[in-house]
C-alpha positions in Angstrom: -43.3 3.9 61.6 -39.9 1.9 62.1 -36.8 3.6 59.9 -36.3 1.7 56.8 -33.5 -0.9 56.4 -30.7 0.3 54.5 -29.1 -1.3 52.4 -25.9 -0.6 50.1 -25.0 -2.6 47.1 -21.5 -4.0 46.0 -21.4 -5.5 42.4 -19.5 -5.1 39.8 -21.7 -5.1 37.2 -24.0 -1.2 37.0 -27.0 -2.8 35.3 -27.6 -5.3 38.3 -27.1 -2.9 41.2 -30.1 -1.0 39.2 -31.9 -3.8 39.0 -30.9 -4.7 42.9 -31.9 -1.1 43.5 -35.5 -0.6 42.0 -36.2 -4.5 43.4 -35.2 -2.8 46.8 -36.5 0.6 46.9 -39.7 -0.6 46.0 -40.2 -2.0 49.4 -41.2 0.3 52.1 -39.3 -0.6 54.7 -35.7 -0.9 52.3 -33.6 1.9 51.6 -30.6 2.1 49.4 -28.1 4.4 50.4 -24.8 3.7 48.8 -23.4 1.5 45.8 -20.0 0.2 45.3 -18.1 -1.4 41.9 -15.5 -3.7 44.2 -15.0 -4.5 47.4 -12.5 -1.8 48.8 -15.1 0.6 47.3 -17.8 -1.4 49.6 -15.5 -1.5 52.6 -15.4 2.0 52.4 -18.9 3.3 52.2 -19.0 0.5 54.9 -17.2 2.7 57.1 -18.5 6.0 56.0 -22.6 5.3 55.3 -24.7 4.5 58.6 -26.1 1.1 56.9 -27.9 -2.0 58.4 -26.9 -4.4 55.5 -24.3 -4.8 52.6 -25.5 -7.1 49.5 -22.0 -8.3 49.0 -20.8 -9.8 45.1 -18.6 -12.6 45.9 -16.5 -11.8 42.5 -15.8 -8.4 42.1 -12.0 -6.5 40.3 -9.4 -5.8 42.9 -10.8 -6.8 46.2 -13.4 -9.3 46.0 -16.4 -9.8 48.3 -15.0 -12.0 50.7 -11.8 -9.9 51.5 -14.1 -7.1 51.8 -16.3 -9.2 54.1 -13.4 -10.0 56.3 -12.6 -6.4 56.5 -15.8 -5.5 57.7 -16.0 -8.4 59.9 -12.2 -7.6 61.6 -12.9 -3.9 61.9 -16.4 -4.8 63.9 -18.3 -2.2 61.4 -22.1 -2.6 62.5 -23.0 -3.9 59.5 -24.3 -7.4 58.6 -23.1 -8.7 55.2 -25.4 -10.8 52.8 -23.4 -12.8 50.0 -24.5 -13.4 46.6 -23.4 -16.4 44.7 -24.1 -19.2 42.0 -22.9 -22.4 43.5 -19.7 -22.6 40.7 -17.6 -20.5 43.4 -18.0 -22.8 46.5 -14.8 -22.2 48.2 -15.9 -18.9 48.0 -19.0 -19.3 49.4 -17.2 -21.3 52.3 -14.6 -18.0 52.9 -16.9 -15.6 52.7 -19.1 -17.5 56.0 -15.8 -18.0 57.4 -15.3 -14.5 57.5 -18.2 -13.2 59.2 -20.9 -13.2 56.3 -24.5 -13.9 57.7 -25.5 -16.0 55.0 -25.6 -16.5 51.2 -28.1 -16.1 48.3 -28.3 -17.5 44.5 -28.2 -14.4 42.6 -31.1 -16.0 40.7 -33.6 -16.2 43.6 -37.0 -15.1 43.7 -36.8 -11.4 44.5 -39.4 -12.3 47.5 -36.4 -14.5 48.9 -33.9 -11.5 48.1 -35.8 -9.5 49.9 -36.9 -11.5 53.1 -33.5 -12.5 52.8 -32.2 -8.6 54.0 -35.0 -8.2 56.0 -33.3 -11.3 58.1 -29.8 -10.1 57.9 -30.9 -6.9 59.4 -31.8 -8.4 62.0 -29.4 -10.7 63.2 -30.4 -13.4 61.9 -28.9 -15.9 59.4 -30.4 -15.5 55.8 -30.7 -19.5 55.3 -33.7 -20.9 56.6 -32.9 -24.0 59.1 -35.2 -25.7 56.6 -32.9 -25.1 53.7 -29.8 -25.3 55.3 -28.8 -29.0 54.2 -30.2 -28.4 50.9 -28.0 -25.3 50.2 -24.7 -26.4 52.2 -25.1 -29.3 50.1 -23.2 -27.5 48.1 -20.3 -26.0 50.1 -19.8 -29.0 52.7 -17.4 -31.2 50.4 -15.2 -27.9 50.4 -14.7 -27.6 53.6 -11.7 -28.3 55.8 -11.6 -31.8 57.9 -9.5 -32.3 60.8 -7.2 -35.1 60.1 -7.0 -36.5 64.0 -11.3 -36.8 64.2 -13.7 -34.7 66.4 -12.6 -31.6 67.1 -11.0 -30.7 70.6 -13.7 -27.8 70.6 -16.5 -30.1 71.2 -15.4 -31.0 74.6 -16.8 -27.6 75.1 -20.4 -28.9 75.0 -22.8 -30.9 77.2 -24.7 -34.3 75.3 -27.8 -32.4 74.8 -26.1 -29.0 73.1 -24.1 -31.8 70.9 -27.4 -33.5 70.0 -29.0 -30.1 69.6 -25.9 -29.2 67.1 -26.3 -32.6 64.9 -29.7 -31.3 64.5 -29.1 -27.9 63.3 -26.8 -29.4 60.8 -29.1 -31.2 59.6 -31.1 -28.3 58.9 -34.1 -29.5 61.2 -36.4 -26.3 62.7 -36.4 -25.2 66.4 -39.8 -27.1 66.4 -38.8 -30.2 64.7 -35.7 -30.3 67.5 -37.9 -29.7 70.2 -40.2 -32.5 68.6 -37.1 -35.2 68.0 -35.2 -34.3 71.1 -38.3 -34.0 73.5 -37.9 -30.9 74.7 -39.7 -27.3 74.7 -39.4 -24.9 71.9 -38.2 -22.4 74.5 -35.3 -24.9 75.8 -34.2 -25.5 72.2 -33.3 -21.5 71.6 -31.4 -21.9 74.7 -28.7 -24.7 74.0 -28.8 -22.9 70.3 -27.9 -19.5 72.9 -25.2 -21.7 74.3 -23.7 -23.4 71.3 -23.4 -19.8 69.9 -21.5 -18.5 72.7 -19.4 -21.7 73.2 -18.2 -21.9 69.7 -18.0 -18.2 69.2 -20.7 -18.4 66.0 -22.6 -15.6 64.6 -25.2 -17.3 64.0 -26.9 -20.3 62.6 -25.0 -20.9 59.7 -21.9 -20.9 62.0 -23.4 -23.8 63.6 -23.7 -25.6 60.8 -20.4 -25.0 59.3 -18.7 -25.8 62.7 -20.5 -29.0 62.6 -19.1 -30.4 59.6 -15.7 -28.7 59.7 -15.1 -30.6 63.6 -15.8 -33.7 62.2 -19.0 -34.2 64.2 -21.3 -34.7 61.0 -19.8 -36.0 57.7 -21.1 -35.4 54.5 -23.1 -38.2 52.5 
């Protein structure tokens, strides 16, 4: 039997990391092992707990989750961190991927997704599903920067195909539906995506998409 996930929780708030906490260790294959009030707190047990995966409040006293995220980030902890949000903080949402966050969830979603959601993180993965990542960046793409001279200089970086492959992701199609609309194998597909993340120095899917709109190559509707 694989060792269980674990998993430590930063929010503010006691009664939700119980809740977050009996939702969790009710899975076999979860864990809990640490919980922190702020984000210096989570930092720390960060760098102290052997953990797979940090459910990360964005708003939180002191430090808040996405200075905490970019510490974790910077200091190359081996540690993937999940945000939580509502979609009043988008900004936020924006910094926190910025700074090395693999992904984002509604604090309101199904604890199936919650869960799945860590499972993904863990690993490697980005937490948004490619078929949801218009939907939710609908929200956080009229935040983000633009470059005021037009496509970014980064995108000479990359051939016609990675491009189209890129305009794709960020419009949250699936490897199959970009194999499908671009007319190539499913196995080709994960390689341009291996390339694009290399190239632009992404994480991870969601980097992709963010890069995408942020160069200028996609605008928002």
């Amino acid at each position: 039997m694989m060792a269980p996930i674990r998993v430590i929780l930063a929010d503010d708030q006691a009664l939700v990391r119980s809740g977050f906490r009996m939702l969790i260790e009710a899975e076999d294959d979860l864990q809990v092992v640490g919980e922190a009030a702020d984000g210096a707190a989570a930092v720390e047990q960060a760098r102290r707990i052997p953990a797979d995966v940090v459910l990360m409040d964005i708003r939180m006293p002191q430090v808040d989750g996405v200075e905490a995220t970019r510490q974790i980030v910077a200091e190359g902890l081996p540690i993937k961190v999940l945000v939580l949000t509502t979609f009043d903080l988008d900004e936020y949402v924006f910094s926190a991927l910025k700074a090395g966050a693999s992904g984002f969830m509604l604090k309101d979603a199904r604890p199936e997704d919650l869960l799945n959601a860590i499972r993904t993180v863990a690993l490697g993965e980005a937490v948004i599903a490619p078929s949801a990542t218009r939907r939710l960046l609908d929200h956080v793409v009229p935040t983000l920067p633009t470059n005021p001279e037009g496509v970014d200089a980064r995108l000479e970086l990359l051939t016609d195909r990675e491009i189209e492959v890129l305009i794709e992701i960020a419009a949250g199609a699936t490897n199959a539906e970009i194999s499908a609309r671009l007319y190539m194998a499913e196995g080709t597909v994960k390689t341009h995506i291996g390339r694009l993340l290399s190239k632009l120095h992404s994480r991870d899917r969601v980097g992709l998409v963010l890069f995408a709109y942020e160069s200028g190559l996609v605008r928002h509707a």
